[in-house]
N, C-alpha and C positions, 0 to 999 in steps of 0.2 A: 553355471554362470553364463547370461548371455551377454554378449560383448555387443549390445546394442549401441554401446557408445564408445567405439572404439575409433575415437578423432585425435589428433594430434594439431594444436591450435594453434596455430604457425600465424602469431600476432609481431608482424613485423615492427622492430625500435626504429628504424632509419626513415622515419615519414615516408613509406613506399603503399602505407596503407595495410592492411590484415585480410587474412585469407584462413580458411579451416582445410585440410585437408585428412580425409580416410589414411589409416597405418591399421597396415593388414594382420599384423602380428597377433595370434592369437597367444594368453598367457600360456604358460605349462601346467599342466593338471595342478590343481590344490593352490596355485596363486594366482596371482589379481595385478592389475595394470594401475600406477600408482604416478599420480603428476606431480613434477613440482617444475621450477621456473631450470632454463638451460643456464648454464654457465655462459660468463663474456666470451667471448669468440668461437665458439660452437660453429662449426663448419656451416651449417645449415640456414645461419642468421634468425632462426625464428625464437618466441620466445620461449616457449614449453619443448617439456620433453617427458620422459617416462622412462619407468624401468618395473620388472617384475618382482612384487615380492610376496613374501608367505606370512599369514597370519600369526599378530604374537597367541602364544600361546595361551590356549583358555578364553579367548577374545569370539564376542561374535561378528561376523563381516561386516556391518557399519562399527562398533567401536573399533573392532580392530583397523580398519583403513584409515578412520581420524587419528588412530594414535601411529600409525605408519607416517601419514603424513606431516603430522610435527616432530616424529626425531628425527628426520632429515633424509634423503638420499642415501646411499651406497653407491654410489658411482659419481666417479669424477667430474664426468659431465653435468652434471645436474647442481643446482642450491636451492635451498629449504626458500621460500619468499616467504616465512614466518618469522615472527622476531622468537628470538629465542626462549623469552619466558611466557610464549602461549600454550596456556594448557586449554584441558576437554572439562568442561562443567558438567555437561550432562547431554544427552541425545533419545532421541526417543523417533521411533517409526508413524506415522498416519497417514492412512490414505493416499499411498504415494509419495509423499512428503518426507525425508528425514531433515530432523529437526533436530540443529547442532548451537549450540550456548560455547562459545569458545572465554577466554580469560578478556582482562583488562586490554594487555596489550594487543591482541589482534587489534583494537579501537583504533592502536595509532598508527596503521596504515592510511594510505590517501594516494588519490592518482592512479597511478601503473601497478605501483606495488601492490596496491590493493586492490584489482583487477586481477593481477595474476592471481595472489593467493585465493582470490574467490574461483578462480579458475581450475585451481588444481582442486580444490573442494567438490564445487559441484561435477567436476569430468569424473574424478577418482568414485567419487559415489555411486554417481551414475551408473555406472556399468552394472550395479545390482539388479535385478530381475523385479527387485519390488521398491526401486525408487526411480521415480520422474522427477523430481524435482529437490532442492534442499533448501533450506530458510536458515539464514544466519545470523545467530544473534550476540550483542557481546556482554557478558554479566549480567544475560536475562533480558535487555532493550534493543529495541530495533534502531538501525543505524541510516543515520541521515541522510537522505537525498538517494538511499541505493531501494530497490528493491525487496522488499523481503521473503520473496520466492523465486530461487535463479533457474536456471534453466538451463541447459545447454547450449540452447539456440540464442539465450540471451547475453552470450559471453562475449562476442566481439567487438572491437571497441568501434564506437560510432566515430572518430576524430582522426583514426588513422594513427594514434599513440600521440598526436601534437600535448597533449596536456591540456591542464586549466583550461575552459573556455569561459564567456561568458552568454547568457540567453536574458532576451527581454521579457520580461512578464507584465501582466495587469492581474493584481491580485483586489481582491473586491470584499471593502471590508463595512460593518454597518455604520450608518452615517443616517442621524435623524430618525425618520419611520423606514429608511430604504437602505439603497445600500449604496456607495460609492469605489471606483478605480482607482487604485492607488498602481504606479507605474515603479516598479524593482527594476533592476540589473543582479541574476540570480550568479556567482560564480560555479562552477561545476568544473570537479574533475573528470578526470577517465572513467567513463564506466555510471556516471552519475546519470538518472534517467532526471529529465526538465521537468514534465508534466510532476514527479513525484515531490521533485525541488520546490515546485511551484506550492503544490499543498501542503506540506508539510512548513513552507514558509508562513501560508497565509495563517496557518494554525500559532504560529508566533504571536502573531499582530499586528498592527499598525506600526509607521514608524511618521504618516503623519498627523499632526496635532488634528484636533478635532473628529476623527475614525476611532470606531470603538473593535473591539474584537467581535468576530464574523463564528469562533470556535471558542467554546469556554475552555481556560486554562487547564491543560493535562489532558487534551483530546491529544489524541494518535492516530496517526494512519498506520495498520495494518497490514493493508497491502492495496497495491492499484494495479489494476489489469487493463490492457486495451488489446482490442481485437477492429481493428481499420477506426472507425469512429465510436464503436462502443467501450465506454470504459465503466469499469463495474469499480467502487469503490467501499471496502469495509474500513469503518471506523471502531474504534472504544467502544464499551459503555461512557466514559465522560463525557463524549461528546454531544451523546443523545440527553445527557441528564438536564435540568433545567426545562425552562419555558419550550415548548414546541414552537418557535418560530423558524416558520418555513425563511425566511431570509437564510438561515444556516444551511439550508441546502442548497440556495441559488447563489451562495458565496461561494459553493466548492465548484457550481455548474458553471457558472460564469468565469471563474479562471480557469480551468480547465479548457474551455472552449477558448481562451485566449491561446492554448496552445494549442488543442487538436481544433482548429475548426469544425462545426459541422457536431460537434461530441452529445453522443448521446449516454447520459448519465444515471446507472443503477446503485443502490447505498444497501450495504450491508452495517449491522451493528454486533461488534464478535463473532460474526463467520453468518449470523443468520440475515434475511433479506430483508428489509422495511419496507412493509406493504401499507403503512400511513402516517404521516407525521403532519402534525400542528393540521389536521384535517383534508389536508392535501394525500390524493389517492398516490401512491408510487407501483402502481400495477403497471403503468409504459415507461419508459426513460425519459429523465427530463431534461431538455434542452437552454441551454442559453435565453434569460430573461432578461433583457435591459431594460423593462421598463419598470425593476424595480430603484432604478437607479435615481438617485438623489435621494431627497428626503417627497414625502407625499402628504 
């Protein structure tokens, strides 16, 4: 096992802000480096912690560390940040990826709480030699406004642990032959990425009169990646189904560029790439259109 992720995520509760830092501890032969959230007054103030344990029996190293991590701790220092009646649906390895379907209840996490427990998920997996990343899902669907492939590096909270925030958007819905701004206030908790908030919102609809839907009902986002101003965005099949009107894709480009200025935008459909739609080439990234804005 290589301990390529052997961090200890010292996510400060006292608004002092979050910091990661290296724990040099290597497991003992045959076990594995296991997170779950510290207990209240933990010398150290941070929020995670660890401790070593051994595989249940008959288990291979990804099931066996998801089912370590929801029966709890062995040491007194530590508490499970699971609710109690979360179980393992099902898991499965790809491409770097482990790919975890947890119960009902993980859903009703929010905030902190559900920062850490994503936390102790993807650190604990992490350490495997043949996983980068984990995607988490609850009773098979992707969950609102978070990411659905975490990362390590993706784990600290942007706010400092304050909670709830709120971000401005302009979500861009069709209106006549074009397309019109519609201006939200998105709430978000700990851990919520905006840009995903933002699309997955606009994929709702309208909330003013006369704007029609920009995504036919039962599109999904997938997943959204950014890299400085490139973001690559995979959608459904539902989304693509219907009419090819390119307006559906300068609805996701145009809010999106409300939040990342400058965003250059690539569309995946179930993991593969869109190389034309509604006759429009997508061989470059496309950029922020206003002028399809209003009716024409």
């Amino acid at each position: 096992m290589r301990q390529k992720l052997v961090l200890f995520l010292a996510m400060c509760l006292l608004l002092s802000g979050c910091a990661r830092e290296e724990h040099s501890d290597a497991p003992p032969e045959g076990q594995y480096t296991v997170y779950f959230a510290a207990a209240q007054g933990n010398a150290e103030g941070s929020a995670l912690g660890y401790e070593f344990r051994t595989l249940p029996a008959g288990k291979g190293a990804l099931e066996g560390l998801v089912r370590l991590l929801l029966s709890g701790p062995e040491s007194a220092e530590l508490t499970s940040p699971f609710p109690r009646e979360t179980s393992l649906r099902s898991w499965r390895e790809e491409d770097g990826v482990a790919f975890i379907d947890l119960s009902e209840a993980y859903g009703g996490l929010s905030g902190i709480d559900l920062t850490l427990a994503d936390s102790c998920v993807v650190l604990t997996l992490c350490q495997l030699d043949s996983i980068e990343a984990v995607s988490l899902t609850v009773e098979g669907a992707a969950r609102p406004f978070r990411a659905q492939i975490l990362r390590p590096e993706d784990l600290l909270l942007d706010n400092g642990g304050k909670g709830p925030e709120t971000v401005e958007a302009e979500l861009w819905f069709f209106s006549g032959e074009g397309l019109e701004r519609e201006n939200r206030t998105l709430k978000l908790a700990v851990g919520d990425d905006p840009v995903i908030a933002a699309v997955q919102t606009l994929m709702k609809g309208p909330e003013t009169s006369g704007l029609s839907d920009a995504c036919p009902q039962g599109s999904q986002l997938l997943e959204l990646k950014r890299n400085g101003t490139s973001v690559s965005v995979d959608l459904n099949g539902t989304w693509a189904e219907g009419e090819q009107d390119v307006r559906k894709l300068y609805a996701i480009v145009n809010t999106i560029s409300g939040m990342v200025p400058g965003a250059e935008v690539r569309f995946l459909v179930e993991g593969q790439p869109l190389e034309k739609y509604g006759g429009l080439s997508l061989a470059e990234p496309l950029r922020e259109k206003l002028s399809l804005e209003g009716s024409e």
